[in-house]
PyMOL Python script that loads the backbone (N, CA, C, O; Angstrom):
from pymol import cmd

cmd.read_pdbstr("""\
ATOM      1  N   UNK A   1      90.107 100.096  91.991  1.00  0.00           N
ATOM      2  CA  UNK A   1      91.103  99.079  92.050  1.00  0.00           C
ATOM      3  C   UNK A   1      90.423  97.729  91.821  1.00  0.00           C
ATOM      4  O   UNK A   1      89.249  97.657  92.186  1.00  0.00           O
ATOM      5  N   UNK A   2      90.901  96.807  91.350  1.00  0.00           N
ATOM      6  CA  UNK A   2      90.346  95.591  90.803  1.00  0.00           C
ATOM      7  C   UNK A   2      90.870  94.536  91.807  1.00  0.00           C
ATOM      8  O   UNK A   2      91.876  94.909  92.412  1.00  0.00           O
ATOM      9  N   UNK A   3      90.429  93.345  92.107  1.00  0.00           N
ATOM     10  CA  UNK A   3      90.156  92.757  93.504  1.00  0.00           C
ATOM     11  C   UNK A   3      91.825  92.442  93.518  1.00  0.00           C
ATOM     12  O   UNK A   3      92.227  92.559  94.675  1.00  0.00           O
ATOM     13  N   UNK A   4      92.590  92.187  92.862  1.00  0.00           N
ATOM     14  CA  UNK A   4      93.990  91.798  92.888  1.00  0.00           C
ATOM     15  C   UNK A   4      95.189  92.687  93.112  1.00  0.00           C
ATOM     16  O   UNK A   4      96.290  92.275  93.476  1.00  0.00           O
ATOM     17  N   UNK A   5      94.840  94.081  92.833  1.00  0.00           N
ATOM     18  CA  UNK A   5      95.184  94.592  93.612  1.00  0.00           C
ATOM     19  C   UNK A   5      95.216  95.442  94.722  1.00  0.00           C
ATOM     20  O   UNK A   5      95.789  96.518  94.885  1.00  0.00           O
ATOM     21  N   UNK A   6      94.339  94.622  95.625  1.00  0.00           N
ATOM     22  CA  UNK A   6      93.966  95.508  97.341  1.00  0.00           C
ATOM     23  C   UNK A   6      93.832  94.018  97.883  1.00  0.00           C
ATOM     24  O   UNK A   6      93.555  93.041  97.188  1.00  0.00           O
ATOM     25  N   UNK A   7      94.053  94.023  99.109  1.00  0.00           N
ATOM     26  CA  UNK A   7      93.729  93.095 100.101  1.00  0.00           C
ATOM     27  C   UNK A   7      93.311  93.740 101.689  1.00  0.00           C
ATOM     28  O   UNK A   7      93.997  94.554 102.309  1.00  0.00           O
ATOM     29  N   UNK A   8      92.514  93.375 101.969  1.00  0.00           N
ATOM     30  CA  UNK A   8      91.682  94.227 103.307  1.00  0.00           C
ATOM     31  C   UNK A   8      92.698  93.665 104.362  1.00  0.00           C
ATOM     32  O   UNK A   8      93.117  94.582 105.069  1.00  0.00           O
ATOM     33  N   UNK A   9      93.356  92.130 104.766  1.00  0.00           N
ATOM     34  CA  UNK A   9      94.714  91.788 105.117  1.00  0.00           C
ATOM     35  C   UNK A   9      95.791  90.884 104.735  1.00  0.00           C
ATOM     36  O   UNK A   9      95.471  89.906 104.059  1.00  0.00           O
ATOM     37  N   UNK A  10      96.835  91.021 105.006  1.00  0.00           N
ATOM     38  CA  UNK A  10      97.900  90.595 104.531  1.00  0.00           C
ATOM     39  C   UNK A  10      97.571  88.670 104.551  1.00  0.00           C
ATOM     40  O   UNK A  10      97.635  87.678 105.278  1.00  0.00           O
ATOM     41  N   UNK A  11      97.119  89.235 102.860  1.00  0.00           N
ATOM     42  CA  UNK A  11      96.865  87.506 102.311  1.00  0.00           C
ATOM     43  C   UNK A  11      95.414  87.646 102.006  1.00  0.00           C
ATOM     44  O   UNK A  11      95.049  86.575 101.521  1.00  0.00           O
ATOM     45  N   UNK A  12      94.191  88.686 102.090  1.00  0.00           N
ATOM     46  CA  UNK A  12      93.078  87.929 102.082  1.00  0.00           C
ATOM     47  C   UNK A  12      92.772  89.404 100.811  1.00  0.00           C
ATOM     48  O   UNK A  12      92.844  90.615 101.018  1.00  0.00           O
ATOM     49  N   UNK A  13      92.438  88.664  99.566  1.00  0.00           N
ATOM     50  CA  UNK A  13      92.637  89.221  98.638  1.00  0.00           C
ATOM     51  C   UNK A  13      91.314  90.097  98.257  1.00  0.00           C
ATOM     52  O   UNK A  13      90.195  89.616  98.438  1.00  0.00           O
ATOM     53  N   UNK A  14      91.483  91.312  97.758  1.00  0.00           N
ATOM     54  CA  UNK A  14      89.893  91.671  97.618  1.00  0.00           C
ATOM     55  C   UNK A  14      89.109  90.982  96.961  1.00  0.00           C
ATOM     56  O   UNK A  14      89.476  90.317  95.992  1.00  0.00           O
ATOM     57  N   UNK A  15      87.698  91.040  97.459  1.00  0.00           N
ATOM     58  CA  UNK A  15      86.910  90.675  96.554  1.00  0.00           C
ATOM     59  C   UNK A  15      85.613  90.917  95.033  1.00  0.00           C
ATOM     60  O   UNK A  15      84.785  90.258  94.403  1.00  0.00           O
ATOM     61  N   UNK A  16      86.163  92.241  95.081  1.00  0.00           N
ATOM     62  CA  UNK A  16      85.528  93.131  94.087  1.00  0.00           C
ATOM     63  C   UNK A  16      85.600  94.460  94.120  1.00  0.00           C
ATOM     64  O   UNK A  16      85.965  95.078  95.121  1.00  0.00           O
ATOM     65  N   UNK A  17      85.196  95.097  92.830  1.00  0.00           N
ATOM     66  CA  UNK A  17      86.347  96.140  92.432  1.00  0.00           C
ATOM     67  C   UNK A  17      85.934  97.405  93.099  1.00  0.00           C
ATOM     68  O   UNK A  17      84.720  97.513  93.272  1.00  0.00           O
ATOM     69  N   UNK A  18      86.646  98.335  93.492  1.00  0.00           N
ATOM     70  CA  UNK A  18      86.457  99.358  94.917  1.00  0.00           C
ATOM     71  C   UNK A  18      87.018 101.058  93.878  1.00  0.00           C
ATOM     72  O   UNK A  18      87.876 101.241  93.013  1.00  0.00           O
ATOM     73  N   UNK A  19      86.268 101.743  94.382  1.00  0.00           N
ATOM     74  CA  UNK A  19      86.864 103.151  94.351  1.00  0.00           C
ATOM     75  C   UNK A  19      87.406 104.125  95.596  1.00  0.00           C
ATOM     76  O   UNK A  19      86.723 105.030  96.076  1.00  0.00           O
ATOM     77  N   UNK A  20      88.338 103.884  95.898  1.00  0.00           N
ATOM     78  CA  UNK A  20      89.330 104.830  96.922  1.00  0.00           C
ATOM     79  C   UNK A  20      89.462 106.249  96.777  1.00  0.00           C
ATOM     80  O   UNK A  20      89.848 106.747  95.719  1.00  0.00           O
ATOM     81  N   UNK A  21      89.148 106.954  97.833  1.00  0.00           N
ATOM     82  CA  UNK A  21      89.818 108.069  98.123  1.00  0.00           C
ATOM     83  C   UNK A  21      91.029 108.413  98.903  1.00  0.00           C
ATOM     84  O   UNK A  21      91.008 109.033  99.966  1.00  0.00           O
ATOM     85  N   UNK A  22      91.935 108.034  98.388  1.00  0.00           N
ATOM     86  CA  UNK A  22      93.059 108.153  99.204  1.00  0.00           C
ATOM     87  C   UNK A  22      93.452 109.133 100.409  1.00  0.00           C
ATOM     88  O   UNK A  22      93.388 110.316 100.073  1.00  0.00           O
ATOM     89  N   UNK A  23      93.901 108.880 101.929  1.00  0.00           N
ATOM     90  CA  UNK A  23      94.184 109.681 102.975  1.00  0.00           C
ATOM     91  C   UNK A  23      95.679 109.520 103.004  1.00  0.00           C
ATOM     92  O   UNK A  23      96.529 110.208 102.439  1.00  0.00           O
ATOM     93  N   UNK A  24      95.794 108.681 103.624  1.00  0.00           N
ATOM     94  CA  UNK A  24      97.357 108.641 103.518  1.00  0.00           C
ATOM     95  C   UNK A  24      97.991 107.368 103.357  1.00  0.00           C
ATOM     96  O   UNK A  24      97.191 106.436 103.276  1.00  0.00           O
ATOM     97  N   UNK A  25      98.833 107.159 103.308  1.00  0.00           N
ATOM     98  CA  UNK A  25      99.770 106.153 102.966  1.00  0.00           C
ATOM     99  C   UNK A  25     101.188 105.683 103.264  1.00  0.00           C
ATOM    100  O   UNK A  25     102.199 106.341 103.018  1.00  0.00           O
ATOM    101  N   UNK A  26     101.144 104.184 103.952  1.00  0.00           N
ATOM    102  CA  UNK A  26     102.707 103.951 104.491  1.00  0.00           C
ATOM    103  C   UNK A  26     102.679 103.102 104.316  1.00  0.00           C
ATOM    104  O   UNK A  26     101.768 102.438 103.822  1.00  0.00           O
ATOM    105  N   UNK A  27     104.118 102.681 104.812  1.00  0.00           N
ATOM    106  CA  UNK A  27     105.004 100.985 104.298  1.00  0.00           C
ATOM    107  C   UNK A  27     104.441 100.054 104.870  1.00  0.00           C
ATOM    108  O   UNK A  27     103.772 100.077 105.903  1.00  0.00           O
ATOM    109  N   UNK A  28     104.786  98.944 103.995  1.00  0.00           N
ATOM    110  CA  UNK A  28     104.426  97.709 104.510  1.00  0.00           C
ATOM    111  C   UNK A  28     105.648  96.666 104.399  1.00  0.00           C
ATOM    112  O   UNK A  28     106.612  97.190 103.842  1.00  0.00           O
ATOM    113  N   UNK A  29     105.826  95.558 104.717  1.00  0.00           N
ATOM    114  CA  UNK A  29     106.720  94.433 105.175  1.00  0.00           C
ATOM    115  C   UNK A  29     106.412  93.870 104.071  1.00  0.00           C
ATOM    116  O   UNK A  29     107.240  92.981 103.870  1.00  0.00           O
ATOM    117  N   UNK A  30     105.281  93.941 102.836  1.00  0.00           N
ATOM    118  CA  UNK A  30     104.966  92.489 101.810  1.00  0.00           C
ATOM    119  C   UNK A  30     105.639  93.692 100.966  1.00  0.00           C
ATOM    120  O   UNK A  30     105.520  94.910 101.101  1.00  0.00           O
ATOM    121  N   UNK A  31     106.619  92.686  99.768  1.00  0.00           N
ATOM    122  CA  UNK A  31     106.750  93.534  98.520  1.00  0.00           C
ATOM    123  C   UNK A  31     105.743  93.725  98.124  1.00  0.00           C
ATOM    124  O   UNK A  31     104.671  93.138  98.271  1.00  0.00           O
ATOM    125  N   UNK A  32     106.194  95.038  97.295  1.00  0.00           N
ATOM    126  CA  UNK A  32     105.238  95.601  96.563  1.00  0.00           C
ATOM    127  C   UNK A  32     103.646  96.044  97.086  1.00  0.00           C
ATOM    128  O   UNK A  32     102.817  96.354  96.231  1.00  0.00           O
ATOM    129  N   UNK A  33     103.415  96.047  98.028  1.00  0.00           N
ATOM    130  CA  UNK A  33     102.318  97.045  98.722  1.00  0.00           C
ATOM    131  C   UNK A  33     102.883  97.723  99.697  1.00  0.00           C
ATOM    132  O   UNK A  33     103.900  97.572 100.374  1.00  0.00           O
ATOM    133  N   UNK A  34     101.848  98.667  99.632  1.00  0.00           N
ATOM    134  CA  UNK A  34     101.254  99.509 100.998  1.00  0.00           C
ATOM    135  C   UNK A  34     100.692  99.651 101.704  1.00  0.00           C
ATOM    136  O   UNK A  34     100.299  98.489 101.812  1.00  0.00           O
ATOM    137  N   UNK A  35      99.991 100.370 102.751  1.00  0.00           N
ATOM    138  CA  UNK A  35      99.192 100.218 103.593  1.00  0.00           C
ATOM    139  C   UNK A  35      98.726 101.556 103.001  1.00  0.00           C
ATOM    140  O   UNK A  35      99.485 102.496 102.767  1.00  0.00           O
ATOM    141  N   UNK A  36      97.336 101.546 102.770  1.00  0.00           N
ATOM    142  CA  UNK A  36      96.692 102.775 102.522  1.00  0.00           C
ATOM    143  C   UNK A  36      95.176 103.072 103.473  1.00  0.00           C
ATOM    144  O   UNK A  36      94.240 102.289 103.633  1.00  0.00           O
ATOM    145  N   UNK A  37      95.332 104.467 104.006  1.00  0.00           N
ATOM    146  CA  UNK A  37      93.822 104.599 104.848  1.00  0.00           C
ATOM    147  C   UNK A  37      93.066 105.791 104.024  1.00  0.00           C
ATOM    148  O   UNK A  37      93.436 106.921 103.704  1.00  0.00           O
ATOM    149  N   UNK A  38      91.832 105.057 103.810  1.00  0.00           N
ATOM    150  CA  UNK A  38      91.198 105.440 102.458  1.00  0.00           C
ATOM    151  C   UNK A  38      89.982 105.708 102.797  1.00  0.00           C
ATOM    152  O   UNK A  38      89.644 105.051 103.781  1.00  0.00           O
ATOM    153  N   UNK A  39      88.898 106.639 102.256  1.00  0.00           N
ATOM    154  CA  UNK A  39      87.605 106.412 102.215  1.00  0.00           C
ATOM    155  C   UNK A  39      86.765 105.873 100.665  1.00  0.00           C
ATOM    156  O   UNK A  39      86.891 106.152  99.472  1.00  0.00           O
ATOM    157  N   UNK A  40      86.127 105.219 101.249  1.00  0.00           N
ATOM    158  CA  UNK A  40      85.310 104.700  99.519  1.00  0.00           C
ATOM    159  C   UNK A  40      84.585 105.286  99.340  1.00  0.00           C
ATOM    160  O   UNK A  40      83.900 105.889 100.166  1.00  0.00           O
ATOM    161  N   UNK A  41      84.467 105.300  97.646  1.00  0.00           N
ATOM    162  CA  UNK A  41      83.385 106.552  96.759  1.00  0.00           C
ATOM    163  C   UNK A  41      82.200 106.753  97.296  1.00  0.00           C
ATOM    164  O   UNK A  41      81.489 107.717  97.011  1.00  0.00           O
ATOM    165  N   UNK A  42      81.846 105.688  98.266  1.00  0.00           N
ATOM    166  CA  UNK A  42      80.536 105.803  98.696  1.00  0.00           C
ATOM    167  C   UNK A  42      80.070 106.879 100.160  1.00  0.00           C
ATOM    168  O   UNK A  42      78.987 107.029 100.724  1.00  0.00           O
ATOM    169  N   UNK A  43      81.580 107.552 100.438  1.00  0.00           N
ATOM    170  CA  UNK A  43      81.775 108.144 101.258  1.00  0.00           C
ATOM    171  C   UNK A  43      81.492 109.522 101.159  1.00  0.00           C
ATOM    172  O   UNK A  43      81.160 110.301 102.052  1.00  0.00           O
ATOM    173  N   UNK A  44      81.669 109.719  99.955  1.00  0.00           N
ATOM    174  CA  UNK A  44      81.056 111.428  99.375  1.00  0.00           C
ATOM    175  C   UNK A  44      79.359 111.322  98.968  1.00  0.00           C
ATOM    176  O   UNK A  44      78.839 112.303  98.435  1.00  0.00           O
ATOM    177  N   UNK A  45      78.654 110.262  99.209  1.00  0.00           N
ATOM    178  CA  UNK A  45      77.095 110.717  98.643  1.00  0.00           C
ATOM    179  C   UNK A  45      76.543 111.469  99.979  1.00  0.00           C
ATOM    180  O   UNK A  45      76.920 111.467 101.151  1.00  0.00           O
ATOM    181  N   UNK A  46      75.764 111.942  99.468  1.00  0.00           N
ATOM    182  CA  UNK A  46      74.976 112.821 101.009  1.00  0.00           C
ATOM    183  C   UNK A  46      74.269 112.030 101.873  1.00  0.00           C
ATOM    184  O   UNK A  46      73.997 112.583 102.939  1.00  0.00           O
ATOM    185  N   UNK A  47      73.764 110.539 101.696  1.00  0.00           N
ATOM    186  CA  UNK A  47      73.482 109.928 102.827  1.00  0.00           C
ATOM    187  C   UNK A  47      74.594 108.964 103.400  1.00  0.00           C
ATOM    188  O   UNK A  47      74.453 107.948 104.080  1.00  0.00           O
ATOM    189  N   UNK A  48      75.619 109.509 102.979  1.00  0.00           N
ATOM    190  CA  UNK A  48      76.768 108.374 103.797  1.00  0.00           C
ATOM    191  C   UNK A  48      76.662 109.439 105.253  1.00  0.00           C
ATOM    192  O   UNK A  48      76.358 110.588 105.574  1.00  0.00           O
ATOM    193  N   UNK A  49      77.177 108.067 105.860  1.00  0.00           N
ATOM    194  CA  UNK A  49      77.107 108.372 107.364  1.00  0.00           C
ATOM    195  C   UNK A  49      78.505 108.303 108.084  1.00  0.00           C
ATOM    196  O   UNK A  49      78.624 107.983 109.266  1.00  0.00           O
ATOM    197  N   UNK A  50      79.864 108.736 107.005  1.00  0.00           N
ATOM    198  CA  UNK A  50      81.110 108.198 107.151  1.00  0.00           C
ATOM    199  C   UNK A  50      81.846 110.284 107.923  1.00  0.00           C
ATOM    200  O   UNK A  50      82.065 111.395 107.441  1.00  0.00           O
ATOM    201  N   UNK A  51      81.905 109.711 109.060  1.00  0.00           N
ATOM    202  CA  UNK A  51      82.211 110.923 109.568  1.00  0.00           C
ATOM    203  C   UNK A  51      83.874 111.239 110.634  1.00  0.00           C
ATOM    204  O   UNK A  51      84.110 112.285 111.238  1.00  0.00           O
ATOM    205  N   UNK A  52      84.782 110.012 110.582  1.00  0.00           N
ATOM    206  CA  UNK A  52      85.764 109.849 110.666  1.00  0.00           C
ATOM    207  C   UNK A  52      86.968 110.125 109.833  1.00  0.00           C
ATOM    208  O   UNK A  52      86.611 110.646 108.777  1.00  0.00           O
ATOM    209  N   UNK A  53      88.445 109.952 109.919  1.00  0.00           N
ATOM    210  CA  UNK A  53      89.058 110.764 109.273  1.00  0.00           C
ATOM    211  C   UNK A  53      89.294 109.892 107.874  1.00  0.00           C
ATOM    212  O   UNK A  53      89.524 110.375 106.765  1.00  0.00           O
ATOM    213  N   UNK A  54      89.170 108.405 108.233  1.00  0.00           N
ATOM    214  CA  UNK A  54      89.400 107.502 107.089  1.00  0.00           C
ATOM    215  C   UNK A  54      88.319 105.875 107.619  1.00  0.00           C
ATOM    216  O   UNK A  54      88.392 105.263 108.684  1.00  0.00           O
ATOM    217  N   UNK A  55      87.649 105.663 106.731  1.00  0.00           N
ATOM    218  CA  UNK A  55      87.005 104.418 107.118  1.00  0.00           C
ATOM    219  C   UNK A  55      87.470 102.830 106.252  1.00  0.00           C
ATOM    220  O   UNK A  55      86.727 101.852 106.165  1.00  0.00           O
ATOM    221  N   UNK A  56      88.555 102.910 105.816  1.00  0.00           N
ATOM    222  CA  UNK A  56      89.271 101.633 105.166  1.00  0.00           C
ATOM    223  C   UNK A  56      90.776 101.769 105.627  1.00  0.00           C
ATOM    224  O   UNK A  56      91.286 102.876 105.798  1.00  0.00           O
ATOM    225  N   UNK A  57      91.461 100.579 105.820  1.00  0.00           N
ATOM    226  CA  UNK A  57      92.915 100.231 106.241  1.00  0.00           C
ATOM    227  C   UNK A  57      93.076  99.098 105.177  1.00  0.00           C
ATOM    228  O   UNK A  57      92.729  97.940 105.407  1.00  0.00           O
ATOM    229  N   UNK A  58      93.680  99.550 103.880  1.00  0.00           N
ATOM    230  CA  UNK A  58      94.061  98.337 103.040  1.00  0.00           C
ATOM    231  C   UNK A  58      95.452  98.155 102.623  1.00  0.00           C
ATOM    232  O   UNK A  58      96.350  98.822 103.136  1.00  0.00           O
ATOM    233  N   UNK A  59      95.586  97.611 102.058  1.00  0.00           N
ATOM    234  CA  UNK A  59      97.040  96.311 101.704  1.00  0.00           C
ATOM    235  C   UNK A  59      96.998  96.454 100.126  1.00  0.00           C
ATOM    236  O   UNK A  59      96.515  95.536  99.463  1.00  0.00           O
ATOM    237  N   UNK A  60      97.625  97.881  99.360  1.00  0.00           N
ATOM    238  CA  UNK A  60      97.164  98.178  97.798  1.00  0.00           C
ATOM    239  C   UNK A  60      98.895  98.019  97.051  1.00  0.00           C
ATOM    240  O   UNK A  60      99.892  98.555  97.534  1.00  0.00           O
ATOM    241  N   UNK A  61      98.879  97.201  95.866  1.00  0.00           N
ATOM    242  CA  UNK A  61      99.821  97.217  95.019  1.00  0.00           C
ATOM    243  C   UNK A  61     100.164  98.371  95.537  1.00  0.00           C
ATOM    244  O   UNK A  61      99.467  98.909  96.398  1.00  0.00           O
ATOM    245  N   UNK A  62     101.298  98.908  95.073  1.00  0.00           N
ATOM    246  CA  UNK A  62     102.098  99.603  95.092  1.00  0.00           C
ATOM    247  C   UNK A  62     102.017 100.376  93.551  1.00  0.00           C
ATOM    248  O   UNK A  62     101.324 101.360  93.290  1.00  0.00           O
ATOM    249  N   UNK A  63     102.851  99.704  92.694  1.00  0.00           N
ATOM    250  CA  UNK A  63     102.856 100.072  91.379  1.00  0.00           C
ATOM    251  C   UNK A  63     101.320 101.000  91.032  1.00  0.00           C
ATOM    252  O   UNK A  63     101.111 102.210  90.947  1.00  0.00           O
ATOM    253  N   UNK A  64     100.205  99.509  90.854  1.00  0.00           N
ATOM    254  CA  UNK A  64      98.851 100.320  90.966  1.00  0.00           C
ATOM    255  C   UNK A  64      98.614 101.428  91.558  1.00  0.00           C
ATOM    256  O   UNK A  64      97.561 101.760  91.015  1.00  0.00           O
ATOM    257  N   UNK A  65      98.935 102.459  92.505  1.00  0.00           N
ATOM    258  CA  UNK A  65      98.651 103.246  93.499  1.00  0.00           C
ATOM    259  C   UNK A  65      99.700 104.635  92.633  1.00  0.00           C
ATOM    260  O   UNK A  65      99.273 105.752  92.341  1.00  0.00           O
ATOM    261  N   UNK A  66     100.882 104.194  92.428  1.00  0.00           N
ATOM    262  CA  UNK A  66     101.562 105.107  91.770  1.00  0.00           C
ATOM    263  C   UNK A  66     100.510 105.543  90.402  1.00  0.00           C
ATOM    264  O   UNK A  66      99.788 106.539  90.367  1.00  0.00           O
ATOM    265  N   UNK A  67     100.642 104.616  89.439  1.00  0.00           N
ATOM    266  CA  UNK A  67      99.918 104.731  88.286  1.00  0.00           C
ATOM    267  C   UNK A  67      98.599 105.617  88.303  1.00  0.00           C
ATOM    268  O   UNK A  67      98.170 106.376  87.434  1.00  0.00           O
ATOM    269  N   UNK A  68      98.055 105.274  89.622  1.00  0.00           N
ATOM    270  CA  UNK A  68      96.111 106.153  89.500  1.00  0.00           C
ATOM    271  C   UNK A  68      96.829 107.346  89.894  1.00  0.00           C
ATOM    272  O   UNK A  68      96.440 108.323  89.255  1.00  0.00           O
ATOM    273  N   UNK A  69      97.416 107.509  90.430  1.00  0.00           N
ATOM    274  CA  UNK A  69      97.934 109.070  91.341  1.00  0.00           C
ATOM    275  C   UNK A  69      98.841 109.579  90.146  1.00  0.00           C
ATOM    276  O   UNK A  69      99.260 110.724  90.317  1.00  0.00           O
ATOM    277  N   UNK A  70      99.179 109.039  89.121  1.00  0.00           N
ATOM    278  CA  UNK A  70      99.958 110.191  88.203  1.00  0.00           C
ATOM    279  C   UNK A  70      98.993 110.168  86.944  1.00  0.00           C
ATOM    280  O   UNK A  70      99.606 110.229  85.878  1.00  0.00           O
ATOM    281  N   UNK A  71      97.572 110.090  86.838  1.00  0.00           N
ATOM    282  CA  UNK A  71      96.362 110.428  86.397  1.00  0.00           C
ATOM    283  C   UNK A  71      96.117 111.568  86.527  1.00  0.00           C
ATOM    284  O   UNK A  71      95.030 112.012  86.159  1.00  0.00           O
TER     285      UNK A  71
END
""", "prot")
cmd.dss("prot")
cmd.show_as("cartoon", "prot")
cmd.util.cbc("prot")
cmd.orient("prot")
C-alpha cells in the first residue's frame, strides 16, 4: 500500500510504502476506510519475532483493499 492509502490513525497519514497481510477487517466512521488488523511482510521471515494474532491496527482506503484482494 502506498503511504496515502493507510493511516496508522485517524488523520496521521502513512509514511511509506508497506506490505500487509491481511487478518481481518471492520468498519470505520471516516468514509471510505477501514480498520484493518494486519501483519507486515516482515512477519513471515524466520527471524521475525511476531508471535501474536495480528501486529498492525490500520486506517486502509477502502476501494484500495477491495482492488489487492480481487488480485
Amino acid at each position: 500500500m502506498e503511504p496515502h492509502e493507510w493511516q496508522s490513525s485517524p488523520g496521521v497519514l502513512g509514511q511509506n510504502q508497506i506490505i500487509i497481510d491481511v487478518v481481518h477487517v471492520y468498519g470505520s466512521w471516516n468514509a471510505g476506510m477501514v480498520w484493518v488488523y494486519a501483519h507486515l511482510v516482515e512477519c513471515s521471515t524466520p527471524s521475525a519475532d511476531c508471535t501474536g494474532p495480528w501486529c498492525q491496527e490500520l486506517l486502509v482506503d477502502a476501494d484500495r483493499l477491495l482492488d489487492a484482494a480481487a488480485r
